[in-house]
C-alpha positions, 0 to 999 in steps of 0.5 A, a space after each residue: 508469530 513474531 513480535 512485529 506481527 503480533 503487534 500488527 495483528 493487535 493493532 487491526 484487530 483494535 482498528 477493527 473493534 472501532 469500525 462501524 458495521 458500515 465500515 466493516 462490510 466495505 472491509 469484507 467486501 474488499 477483502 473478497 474482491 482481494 481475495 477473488 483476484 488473487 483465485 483468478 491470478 492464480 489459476 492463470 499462472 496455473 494454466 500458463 504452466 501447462 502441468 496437470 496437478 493432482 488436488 493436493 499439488 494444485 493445493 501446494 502450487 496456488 499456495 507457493 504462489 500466493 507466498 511468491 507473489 506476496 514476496 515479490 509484491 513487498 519487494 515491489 513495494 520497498 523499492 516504490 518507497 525507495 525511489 520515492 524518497 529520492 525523488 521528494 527532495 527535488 520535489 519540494 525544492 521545486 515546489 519551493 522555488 514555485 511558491 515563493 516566486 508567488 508570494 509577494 514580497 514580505 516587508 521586514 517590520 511587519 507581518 503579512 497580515 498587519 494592516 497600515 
């Protein structure tokens, strides 16, 4: 395993020692739900195929799948990241620009708070 993923895998399994039981059931339940989806994506993919797979080749299909996906999910991911560090610039700007509009005009010996 390499080291970021070790290092990972030991933070959540810290995270998860933190947890109360509660929180722990919501984790698996989640985790099931994630787990069921994928099962029914992937026999979708399977059937929209149209191949007839022995046990074993099925066994490979829902696993290369799953890898695919996964890749194609992270690349989604650092590409959603991407363009929401551009955009963020020109967000701030115009919340900026908003927020001082509606401030009212501070005087320049005292604080906003002071009281005359």
């Amino acid at each position: 395993m390499p080291p970021e993923a070790r290092q990972n895998f030991r933070r959540n399994a810290e995270r998860w020692m933190r947890m109360s039981p509660e929180e722990r059931d919501v984790m698996r339940q989640r985790e099931n739900l994630r787990r069921q989806t994928i099962k029914r994506e992937t026999d979708a993919a399977l059937r929209q195929s149209g191949l007839s797979l022995t046990p074993q080749e099925r066994a490979q299909f829902e696993s290369r799948y799953i890898q695919e996906r996964r890749k194609v999910e992270q690349t989604l991911r650092q590409q959603i990241e991407a363009e929401r560090q551009k955009e963020l610039p020109a967000l701030i700007q115009q919340l900026k620009k908003e927020f001082q509009i509606d401030q009212p005009a501070k005087s320049p010996g005292g604080s906003p708070n002071s009281k005359k």
